[in-house]
C-alpha positions in Angstrom: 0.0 0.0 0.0 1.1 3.2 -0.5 1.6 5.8 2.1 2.4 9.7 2.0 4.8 10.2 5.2 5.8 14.2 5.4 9.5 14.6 4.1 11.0 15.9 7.3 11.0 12.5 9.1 11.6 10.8 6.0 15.1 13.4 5.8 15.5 13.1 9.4 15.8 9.1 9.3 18.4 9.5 6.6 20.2 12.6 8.2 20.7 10.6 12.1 21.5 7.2 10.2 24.0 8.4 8.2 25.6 10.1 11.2 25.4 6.5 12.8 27.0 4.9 9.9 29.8 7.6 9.6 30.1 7.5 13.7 30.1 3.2 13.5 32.1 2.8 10.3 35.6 5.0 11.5 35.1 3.0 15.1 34.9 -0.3 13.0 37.7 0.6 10.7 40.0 2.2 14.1 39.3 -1.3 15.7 40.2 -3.6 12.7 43.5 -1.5 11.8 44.2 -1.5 15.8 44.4 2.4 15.8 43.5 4.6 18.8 39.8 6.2 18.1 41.0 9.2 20.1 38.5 11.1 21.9 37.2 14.1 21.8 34.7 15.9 24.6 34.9 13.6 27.5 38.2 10.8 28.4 38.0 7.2 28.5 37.3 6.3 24.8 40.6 4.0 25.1 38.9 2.1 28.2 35.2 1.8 26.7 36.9 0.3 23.5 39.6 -2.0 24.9 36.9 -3.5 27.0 36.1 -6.8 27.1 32.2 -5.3 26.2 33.8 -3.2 22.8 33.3 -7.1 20.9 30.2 -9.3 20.4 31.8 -13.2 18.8 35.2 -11.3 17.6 33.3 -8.8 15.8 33.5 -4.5 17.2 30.1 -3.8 18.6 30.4 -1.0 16.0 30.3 -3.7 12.9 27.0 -4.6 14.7 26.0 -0.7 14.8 27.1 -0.2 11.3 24.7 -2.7 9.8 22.0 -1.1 12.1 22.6 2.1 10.6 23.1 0.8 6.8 19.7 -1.2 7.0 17.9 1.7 8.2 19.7 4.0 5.5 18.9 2.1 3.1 15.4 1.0 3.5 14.6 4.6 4.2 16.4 5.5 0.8 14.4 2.9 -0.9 11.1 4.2 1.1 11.7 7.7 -0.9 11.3 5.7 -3.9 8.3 3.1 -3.6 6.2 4.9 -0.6 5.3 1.2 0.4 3.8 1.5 3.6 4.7 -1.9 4.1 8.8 -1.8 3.8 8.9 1.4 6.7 6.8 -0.1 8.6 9.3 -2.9 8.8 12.4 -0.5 9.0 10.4 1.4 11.8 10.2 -2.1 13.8 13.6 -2.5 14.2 14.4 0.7 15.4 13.8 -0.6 19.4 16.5 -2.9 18.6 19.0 -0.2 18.2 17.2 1.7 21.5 17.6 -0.9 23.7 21.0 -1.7 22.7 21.9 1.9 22.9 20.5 1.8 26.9 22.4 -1.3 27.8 26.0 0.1 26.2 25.1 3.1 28.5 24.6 1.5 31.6 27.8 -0.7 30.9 29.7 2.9 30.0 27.9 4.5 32.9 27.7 2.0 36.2 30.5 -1.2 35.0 33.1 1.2 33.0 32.8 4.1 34.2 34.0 5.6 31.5 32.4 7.3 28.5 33.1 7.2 24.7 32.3 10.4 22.8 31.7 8.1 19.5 29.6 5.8 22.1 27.8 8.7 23.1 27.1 10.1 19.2 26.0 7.2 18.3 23.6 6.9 20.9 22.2 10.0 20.0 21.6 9.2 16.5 20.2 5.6 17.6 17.8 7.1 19.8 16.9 9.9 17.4 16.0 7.3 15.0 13.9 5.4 17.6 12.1 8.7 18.3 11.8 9.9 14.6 10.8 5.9 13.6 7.7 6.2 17.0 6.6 9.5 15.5 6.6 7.9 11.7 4.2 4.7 13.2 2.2 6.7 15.3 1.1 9.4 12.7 0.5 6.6 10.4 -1.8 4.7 13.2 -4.0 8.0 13.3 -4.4 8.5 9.6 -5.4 4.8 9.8 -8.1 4.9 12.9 -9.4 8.0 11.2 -9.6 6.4 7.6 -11.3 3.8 9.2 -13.7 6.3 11.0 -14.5 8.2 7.5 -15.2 4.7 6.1 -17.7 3.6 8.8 -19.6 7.3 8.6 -20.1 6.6 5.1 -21.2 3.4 5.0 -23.9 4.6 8.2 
């Protein structure tokens, strides 16, 4: 079905992944070439991304963010194309994933670390602005829906 979601989310979604991406891809690259990330803002970069937390089966946790970030770039890309109501729906639904993982890498950064990552921190800005933005997409789209289905009843009475 096709859907008509106002272009400001739609460019938002792009905007905060693309940040993520950028944010998750020089972390990934830093950690595969064994480079310092360096910090900037707050101190303790070096001890969020040395710890035993900064890898998930070998992998940097920002490989994992960097696909979060691609799949939502992309299918919002494609979204701009074929207004299927259908795909961001399903881009929207995973948005939570990135949420929650975002809360549980600050609580480890905050209260087991206690130390803080500035690219940590960025990207859980953009992760949570996508959740956010994505809630605000689905919700809208729920009320056009209830309200469709309101207009349809009337004229049917």
């Amino acid at each position: 079905m096709k859907t008509d979601i106002k272009t400001l989310p739609i460019n938002l979604l792009l905007l905060f992944s693309l940040i993520g991406f950028l944010d998750a891809l020089y972390l990934t690259i830093s950690h595969f070439q064994g480079n310092e990330a360096g910090c900037f803002l707050v101190h303790g970069c070096d001890i969020v991304l040395n710890s035993k937390y900064s890898e998930i089966f070998g992998l940097p946790t920002a490989f994992l963010g960097l696909l979060f970030y691609l799949v939502i770039f992309l299918g919002v890309f494609v979204y701009n194309f074929k207004k299927d109501e259908n795909l961001i729906k399903k881009i929207l639904l995973i948005t939570p994933l990135g949420f929650l993982a975002t809360l549980w890498f600050l609580y480890l950064q905050a209260v087991v670390l206690r130390a803080f990552c500035s690219y940590c921190l960025l990207s859980a800005v953009a992760s949570t602005l996508i959740f956010l933005t994505g809630m605000s997409i689905l919700w809208q789209q729920k009320k056009k829906e209830r309200f469709a289905e309101k207009g349809e009843k009337m004229l049917e009475s």
